[in-house]
Backbone atoms as SQL, in Angstrom:
CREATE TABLE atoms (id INTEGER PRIMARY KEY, chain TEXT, resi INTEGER, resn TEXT, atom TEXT, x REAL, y REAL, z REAL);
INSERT INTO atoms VALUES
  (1, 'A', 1, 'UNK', 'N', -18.226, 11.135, 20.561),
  (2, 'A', 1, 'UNK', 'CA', -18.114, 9.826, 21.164),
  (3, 'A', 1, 'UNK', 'C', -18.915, 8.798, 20.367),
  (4, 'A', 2, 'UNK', 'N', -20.053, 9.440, 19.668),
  (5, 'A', 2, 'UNK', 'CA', -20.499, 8.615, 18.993),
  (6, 'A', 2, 'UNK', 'C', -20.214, 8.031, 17.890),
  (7, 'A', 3, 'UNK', 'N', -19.368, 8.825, 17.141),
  (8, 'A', 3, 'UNK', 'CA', -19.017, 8.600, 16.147),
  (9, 'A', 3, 'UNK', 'C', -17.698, 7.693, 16.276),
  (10, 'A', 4, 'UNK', 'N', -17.219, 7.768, 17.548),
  (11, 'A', 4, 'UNK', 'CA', -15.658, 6.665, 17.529),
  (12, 'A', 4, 'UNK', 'C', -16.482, 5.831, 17.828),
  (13, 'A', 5, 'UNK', 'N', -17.880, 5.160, 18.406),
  (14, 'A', 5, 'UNK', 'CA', -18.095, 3.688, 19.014),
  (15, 'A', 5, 'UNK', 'C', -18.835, 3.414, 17.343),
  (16, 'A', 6, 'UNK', 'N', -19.574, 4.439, 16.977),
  (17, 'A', 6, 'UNK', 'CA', -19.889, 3.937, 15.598),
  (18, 'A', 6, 'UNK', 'C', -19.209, 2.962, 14.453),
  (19, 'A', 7, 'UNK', 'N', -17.980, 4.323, 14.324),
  (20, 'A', 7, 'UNK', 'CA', -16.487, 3.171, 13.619),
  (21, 'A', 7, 'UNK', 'C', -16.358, 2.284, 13.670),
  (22, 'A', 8, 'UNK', 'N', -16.081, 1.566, 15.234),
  (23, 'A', 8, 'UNK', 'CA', -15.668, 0.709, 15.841),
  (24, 'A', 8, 'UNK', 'C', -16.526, -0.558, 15.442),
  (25, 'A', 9, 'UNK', 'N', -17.936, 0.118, 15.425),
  (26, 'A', 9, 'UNK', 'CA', -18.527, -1.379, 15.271),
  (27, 'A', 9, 'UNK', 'C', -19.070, -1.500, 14.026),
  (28, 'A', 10, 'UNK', 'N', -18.536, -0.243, 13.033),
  (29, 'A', 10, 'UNK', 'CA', -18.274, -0.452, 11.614),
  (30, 'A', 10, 'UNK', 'C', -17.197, -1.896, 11.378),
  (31, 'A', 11, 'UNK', 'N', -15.899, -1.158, 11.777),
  (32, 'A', 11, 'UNK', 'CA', -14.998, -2.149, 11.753),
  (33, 'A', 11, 'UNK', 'C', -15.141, -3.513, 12.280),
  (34, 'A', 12, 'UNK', 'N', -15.348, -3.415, 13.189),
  (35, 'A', 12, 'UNK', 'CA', -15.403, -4.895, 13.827),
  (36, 'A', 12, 'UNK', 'C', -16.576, -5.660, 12.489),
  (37, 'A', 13, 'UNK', 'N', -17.591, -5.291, 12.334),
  (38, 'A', 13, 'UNK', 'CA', -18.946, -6.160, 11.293),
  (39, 'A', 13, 'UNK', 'C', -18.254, -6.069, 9.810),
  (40, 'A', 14, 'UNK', 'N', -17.588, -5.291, 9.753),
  (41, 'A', 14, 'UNK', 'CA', -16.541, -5.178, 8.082),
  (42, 'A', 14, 'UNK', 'C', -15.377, -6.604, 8.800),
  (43, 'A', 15, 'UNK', 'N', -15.260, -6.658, 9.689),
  (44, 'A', 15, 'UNK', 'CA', -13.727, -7.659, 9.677),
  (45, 'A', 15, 'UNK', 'C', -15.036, -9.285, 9.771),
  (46, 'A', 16, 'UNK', 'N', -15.797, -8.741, 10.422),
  (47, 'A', 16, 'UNK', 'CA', -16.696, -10.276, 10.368),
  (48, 'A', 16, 'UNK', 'C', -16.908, -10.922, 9.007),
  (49, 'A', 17, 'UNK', 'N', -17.952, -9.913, 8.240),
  (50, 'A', 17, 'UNK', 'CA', -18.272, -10.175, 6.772),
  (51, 'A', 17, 'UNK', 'C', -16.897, -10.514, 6.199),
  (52, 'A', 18, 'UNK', 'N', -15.892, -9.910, 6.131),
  (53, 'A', 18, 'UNK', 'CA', -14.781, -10.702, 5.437),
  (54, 'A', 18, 'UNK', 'C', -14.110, -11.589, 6.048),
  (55, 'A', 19, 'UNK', 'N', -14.369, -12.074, 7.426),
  (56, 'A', 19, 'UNK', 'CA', -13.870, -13.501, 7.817),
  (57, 'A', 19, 'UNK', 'C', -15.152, -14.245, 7.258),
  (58, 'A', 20, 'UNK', 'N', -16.230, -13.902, 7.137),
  (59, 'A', 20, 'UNK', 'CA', -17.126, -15.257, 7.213),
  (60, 'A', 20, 'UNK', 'C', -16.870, -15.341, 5.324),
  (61, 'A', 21, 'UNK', 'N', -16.444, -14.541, 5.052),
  (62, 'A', 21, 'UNK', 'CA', -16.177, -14.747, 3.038),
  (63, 'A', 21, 'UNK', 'C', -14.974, -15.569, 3.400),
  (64, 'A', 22, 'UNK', 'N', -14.233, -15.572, 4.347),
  (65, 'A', 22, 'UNK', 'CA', -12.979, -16.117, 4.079),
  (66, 'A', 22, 'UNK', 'C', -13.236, -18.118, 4.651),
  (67, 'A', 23, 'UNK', 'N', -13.967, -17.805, 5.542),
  (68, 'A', 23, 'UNK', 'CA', -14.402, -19.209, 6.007),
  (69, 'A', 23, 'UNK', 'C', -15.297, -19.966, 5.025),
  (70, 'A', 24, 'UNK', 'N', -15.958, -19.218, 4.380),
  (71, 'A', 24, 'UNK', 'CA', -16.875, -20.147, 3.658),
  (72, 'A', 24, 'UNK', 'C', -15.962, -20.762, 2.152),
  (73, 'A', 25, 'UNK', 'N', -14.988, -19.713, 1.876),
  (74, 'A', 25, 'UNK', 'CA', -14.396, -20.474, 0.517),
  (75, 'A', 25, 'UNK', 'C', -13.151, -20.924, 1.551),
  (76, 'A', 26, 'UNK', 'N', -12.726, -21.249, 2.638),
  (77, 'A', 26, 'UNK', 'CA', -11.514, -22.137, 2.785),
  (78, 'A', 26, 'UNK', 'C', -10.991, -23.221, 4.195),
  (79, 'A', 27, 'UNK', 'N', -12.070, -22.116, 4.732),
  (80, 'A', 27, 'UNK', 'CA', -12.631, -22.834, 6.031),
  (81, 'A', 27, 'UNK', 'C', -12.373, -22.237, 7.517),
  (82, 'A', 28, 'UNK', 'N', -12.475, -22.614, 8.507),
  (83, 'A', 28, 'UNK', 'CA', -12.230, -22.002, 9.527),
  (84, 'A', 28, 'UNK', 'C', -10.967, -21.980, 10.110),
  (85, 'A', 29, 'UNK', 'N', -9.931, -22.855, 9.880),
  (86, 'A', 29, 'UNK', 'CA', -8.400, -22.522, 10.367),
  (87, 'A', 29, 'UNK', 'C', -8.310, -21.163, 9.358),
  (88, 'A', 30, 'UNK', 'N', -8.604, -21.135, 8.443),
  (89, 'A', 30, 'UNK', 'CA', -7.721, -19.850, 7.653),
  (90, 'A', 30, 'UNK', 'C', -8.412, -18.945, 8.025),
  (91, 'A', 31, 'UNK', 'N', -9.920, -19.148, 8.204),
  (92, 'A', 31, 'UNK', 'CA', -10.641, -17.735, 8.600),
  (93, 'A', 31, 'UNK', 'C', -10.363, -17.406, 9.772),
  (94, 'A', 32, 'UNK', 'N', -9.555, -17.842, 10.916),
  (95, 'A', 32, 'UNK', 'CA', -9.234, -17.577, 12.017),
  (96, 'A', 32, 'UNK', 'C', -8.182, -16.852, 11.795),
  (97, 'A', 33, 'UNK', 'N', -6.849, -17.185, 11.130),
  (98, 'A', 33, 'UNK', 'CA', -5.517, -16.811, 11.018),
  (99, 'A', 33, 'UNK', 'C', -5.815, -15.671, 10.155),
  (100, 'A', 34, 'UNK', 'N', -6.989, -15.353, 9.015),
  (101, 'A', 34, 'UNK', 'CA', -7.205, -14.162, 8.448),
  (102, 'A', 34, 'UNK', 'C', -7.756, -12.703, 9.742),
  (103, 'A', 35, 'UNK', 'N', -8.806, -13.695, 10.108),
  (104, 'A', 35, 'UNK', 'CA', -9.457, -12.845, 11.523),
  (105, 'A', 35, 'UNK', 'C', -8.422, -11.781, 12.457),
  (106, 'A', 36, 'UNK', 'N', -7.455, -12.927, 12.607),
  (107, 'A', 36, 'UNK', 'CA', -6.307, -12.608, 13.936),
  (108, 'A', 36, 'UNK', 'C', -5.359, -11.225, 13.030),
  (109, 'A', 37, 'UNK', 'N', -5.363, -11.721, 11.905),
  (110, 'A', 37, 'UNK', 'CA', -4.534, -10.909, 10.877),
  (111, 'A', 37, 'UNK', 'C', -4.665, -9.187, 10.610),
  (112, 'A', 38, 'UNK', 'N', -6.065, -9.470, 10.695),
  (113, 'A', 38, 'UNK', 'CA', -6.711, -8.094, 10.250),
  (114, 'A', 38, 'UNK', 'C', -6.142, -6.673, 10.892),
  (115, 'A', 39, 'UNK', 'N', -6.758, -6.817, 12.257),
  (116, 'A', 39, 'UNK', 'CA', -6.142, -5.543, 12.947),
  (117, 'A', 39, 'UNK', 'C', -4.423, -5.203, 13.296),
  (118, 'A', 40, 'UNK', 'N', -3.273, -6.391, 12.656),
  (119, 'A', 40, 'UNK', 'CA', -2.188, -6.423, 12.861),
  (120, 'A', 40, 'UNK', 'C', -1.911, -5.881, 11.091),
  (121, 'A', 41, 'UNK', 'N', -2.464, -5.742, 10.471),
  (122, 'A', 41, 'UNK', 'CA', -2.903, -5.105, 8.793),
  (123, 'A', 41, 'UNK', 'C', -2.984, -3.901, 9.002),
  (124, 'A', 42, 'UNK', 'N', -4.108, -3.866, 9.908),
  (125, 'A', 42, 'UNK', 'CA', -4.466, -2.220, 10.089),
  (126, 'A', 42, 'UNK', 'C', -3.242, -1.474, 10.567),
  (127, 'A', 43, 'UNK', 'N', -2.739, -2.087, 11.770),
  (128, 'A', 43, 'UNK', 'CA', -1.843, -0.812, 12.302),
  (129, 'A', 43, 'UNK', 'C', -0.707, -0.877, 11.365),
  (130, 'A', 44, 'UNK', 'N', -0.341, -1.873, 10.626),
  (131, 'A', 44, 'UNK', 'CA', 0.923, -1.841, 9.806),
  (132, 'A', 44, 'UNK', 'C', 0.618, -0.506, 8.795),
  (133, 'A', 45, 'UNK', 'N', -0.643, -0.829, 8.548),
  (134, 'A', 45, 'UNK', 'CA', -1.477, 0.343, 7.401),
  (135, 'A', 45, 'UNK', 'C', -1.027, 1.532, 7.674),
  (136, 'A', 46, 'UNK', 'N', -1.797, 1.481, 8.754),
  (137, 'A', 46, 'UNK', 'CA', -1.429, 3.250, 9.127),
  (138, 'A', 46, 'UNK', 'C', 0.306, 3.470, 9.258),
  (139, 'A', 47, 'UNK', 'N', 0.458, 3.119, 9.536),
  (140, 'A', 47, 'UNK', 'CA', 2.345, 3.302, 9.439),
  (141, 'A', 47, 'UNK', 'C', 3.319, 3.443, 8.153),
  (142, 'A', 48, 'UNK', 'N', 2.529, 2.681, 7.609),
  (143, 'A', 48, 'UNK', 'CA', 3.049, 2.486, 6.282),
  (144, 'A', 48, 'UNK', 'C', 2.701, 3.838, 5.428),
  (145, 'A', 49, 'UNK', 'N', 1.586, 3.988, 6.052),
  (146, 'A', 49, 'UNK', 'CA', 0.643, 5.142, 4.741),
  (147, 'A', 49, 'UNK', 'C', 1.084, 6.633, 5.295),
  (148, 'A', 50, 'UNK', 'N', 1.352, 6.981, 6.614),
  (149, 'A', 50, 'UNK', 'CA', 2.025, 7.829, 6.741),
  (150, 'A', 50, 'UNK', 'C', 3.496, 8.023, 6.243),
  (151, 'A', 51, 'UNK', 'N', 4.101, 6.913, 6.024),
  (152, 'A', 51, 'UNK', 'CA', 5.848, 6.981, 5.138),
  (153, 'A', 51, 'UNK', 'C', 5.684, 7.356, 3.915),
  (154, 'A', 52, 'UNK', 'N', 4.159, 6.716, 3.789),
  (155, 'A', 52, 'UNK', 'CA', 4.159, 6.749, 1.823),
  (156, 'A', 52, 'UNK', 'C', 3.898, 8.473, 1.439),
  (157, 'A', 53, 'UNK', 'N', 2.677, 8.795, 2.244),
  (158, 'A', 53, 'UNK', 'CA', 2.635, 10.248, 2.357),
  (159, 'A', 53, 'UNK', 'C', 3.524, 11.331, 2.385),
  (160, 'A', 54, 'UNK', 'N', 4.309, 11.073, 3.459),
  (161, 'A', 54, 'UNK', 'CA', 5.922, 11.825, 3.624),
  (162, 'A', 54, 'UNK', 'C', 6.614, 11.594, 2.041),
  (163, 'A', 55, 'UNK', 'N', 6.552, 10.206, 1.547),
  (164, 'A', 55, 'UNK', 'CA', 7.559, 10.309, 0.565),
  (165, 'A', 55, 'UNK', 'C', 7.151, 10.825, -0.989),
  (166, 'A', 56, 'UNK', 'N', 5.491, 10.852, -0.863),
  (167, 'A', 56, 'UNK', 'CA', 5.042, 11.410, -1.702),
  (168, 'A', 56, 'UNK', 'C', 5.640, 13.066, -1.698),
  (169, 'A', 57, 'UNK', 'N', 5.213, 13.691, -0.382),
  (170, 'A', 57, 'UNK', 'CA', 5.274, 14.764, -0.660),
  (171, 'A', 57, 'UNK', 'C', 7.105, 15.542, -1.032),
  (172, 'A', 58, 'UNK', 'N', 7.806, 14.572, -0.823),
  (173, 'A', 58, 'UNK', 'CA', 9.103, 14.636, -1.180),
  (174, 'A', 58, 'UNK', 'C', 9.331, 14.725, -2.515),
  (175, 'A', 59, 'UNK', 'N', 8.883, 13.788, -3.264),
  (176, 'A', 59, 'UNK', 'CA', 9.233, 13.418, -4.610),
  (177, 'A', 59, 'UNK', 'C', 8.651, 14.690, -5.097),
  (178, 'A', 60, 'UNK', 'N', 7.253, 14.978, -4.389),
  (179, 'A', 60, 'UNK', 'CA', 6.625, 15.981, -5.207),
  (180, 'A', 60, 'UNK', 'C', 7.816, 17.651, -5.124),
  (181, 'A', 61, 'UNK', 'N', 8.326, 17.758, -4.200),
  (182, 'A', 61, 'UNK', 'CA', 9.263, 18.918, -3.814),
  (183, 'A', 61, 'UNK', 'C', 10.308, 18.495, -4.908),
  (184, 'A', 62, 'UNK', 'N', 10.614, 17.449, -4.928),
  (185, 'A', 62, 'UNK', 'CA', 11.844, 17.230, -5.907),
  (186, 'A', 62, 'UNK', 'C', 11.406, 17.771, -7.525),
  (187, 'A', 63, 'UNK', 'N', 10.604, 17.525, -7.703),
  (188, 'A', 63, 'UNK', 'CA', 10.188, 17.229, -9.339),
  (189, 'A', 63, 'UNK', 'C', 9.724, 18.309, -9.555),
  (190, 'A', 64, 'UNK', 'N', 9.183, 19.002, -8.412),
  (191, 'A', 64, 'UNK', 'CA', 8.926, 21.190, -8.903),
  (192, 'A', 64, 'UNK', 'C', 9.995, 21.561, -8.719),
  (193, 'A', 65, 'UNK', 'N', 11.332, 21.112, -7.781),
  (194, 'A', 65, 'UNK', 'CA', 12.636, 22.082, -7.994),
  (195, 'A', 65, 'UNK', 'C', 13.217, 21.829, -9.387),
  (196, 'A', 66, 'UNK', 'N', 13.096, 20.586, -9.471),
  (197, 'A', 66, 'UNK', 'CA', 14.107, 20.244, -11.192),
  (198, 'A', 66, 'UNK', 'C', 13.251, 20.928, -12.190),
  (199, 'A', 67, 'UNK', 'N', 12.024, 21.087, -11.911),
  (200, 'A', 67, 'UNK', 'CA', 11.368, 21.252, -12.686),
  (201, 'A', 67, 'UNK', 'C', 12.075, 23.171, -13.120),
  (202, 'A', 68, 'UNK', 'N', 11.553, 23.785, -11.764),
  (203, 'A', 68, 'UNK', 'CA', 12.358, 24.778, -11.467),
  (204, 'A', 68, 'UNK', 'C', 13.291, 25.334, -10.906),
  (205, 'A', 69, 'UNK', 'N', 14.436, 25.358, -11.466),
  (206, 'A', 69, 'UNK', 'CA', 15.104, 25.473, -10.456),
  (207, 'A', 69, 'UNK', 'C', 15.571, 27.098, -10.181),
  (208, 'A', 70, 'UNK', 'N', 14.988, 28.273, -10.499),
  (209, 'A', 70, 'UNK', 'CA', 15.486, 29.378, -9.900),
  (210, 'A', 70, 'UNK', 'C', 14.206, 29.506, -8.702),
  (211, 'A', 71, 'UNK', 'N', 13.229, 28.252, -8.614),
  (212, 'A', 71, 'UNK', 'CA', 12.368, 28.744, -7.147),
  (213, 'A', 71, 'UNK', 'C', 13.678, 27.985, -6.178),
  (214, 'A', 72, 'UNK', 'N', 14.155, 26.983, -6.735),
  (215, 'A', 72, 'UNK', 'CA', 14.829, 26.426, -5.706),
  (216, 'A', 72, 'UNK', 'C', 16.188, 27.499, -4.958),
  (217, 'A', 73, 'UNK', 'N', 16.543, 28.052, -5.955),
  (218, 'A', 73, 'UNK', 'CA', 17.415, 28.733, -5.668),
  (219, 'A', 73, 'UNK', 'C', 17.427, 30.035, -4.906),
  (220, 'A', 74, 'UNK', 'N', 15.690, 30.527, -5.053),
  (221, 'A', 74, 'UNK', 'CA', 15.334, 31.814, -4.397),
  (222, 'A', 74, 'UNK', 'C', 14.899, 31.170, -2.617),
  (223, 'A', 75, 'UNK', 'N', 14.922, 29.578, -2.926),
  (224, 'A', 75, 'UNK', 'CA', 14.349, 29.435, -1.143),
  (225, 'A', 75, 'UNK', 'C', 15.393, 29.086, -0.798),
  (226, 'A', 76, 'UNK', 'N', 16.593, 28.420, -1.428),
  (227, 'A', 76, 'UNK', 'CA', 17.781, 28.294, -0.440),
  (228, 'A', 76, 'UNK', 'C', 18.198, 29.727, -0.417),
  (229, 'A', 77, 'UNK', 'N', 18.222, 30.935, -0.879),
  (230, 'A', 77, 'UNK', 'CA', 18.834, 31.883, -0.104),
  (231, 'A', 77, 'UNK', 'C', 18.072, 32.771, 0.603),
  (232, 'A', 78, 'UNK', 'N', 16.554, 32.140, 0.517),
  (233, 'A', 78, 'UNK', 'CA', 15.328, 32.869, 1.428),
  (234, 'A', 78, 'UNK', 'C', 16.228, 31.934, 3.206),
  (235, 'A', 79, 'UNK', 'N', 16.674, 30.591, 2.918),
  (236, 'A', 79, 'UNK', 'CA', 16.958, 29.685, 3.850),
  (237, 'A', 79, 'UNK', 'C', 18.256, 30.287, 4.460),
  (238, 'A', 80, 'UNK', 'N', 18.814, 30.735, 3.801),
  (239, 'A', 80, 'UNK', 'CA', 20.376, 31.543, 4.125),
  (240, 'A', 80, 'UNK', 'C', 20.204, 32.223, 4.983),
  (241, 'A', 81, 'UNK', 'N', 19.350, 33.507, 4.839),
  (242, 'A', 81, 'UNK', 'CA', 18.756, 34.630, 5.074),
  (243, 'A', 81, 'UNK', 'C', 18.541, 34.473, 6.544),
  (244, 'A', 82, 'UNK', 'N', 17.503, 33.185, 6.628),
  (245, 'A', 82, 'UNK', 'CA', 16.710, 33.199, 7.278),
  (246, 'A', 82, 'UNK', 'C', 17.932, 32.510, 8.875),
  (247, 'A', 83, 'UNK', 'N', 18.596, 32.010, 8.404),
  (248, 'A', 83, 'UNK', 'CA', 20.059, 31.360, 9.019),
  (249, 'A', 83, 'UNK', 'C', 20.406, 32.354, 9.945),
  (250, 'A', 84, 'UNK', 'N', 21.163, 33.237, 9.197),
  (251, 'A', 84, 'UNK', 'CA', 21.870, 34.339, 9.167),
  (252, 'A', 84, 'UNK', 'C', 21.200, 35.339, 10.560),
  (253, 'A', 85, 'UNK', 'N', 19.946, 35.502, 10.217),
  (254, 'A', 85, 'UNK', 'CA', 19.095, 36.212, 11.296),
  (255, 'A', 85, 'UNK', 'C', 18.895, 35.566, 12.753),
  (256, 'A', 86, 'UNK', 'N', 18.597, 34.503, 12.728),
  (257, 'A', 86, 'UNK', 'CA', 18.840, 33.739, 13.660),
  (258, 'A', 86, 'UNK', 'C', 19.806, 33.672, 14.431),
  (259, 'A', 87, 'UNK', 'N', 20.999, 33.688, 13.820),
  (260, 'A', 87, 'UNK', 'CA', 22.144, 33.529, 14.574),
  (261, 'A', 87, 'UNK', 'C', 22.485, 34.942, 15.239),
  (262, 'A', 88, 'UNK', 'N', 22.112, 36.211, 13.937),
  (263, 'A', 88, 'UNK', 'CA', 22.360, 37.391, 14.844),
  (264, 'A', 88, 'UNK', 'C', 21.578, 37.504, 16.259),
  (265, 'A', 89, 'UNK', 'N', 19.955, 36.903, 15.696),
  (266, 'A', 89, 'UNK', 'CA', 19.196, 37.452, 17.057),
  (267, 'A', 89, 'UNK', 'C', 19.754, 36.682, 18.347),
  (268, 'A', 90, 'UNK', 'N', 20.204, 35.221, 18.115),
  (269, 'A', 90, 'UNK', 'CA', 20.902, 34.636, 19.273),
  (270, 'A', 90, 'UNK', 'C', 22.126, 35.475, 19.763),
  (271, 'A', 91, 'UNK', 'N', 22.583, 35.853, 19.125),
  (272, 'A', 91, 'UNK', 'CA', 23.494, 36.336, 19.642),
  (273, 'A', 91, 'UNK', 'C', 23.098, 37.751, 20.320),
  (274, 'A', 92, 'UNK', 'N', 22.574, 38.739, 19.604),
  (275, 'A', 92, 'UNK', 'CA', 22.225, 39.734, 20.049),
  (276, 'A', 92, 'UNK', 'C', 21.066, 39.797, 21.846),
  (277, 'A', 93, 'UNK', 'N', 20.173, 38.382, 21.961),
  (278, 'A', 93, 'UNK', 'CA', 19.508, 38.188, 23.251),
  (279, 'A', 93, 'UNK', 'C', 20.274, 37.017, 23.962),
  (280, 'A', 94, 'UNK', 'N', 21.678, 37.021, 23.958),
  (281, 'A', 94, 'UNK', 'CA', 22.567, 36.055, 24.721),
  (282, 'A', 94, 'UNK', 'C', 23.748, 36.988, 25.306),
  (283, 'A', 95, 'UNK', 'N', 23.530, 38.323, 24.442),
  (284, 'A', 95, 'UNK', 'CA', 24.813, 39.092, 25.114),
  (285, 'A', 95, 'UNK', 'C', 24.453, 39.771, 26.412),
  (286, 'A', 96, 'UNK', 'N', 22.835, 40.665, 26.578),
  (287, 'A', 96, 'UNK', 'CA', 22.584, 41.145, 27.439),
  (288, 'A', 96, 'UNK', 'C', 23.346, 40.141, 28.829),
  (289, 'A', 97, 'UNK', 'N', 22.958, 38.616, 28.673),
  (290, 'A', 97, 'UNK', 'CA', 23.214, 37.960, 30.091),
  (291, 'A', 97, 'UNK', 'C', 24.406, 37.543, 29.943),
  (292, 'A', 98, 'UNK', 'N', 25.524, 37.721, 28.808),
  (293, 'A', 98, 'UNK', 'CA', 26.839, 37.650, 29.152),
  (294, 'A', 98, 'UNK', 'C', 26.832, 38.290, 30.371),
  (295, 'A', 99, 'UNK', 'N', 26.741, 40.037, 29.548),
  (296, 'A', 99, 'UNK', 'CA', 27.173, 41.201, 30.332),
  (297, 'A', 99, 'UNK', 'C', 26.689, 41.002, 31.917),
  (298, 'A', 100, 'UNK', 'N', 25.367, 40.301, 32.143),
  (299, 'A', 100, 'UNK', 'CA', 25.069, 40.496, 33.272),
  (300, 'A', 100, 'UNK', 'C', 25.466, 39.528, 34.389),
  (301, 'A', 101, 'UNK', 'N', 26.173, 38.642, 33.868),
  (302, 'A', 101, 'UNK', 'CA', 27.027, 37.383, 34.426),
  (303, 'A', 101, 'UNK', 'C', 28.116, 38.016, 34.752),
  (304, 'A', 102, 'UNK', 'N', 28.784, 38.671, 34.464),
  (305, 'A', 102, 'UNK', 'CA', 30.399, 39.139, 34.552),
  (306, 'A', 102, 'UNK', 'C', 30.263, 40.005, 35.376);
């Protein structure tokens, strides 16, 4: 608990110091509209940086399959495989309650 009210009033004295940098070189309408800005920054942030993450780790999957491509080829038929089993076991724990329906 301490450590989230800590943050908090990390953040808040980090958004001050850079409004009062922003007021002193331009003045107080902008340091207000920077102020108001900040935490509508932040949450865009985090949103953003989780897409970028996802798409990092994409590109990175892409560029080791081209790179290699008989791993790619051993996990799509690890993926086949893995298909394949699935569907038997559904089927195989869906028949008992056919049978027991009828």
């Amino acid at each position: 608990m301490r450590t989230l009210v800590a943050g908090a009033v990390l953040v808040l004295f980090a958004y001050l110091v850079q409004t009062t940098v922003v007021w002193r070189i331009w003045g107080p309408g902008i340091a207000l509209g920077y102020l108001v800005s900040l935490p509508i920054a932040a949450d865009i942030n985090f949103s953003l940086s989780d897409r970028l993450r996802r798409a990092m780790r994409r590109a990175h999957a892409f560029v080791r399959f081209r790179r290699q491509p008989e791993l790619h080829a051993r996990l799509a038929g690890e993926l086949l495989a893995l298909r394949h089993d699935i569907v038997e076991l559904d089927q195989a724990l869906s028949a008992p309650e056919l049978a027991a329906g009828a």
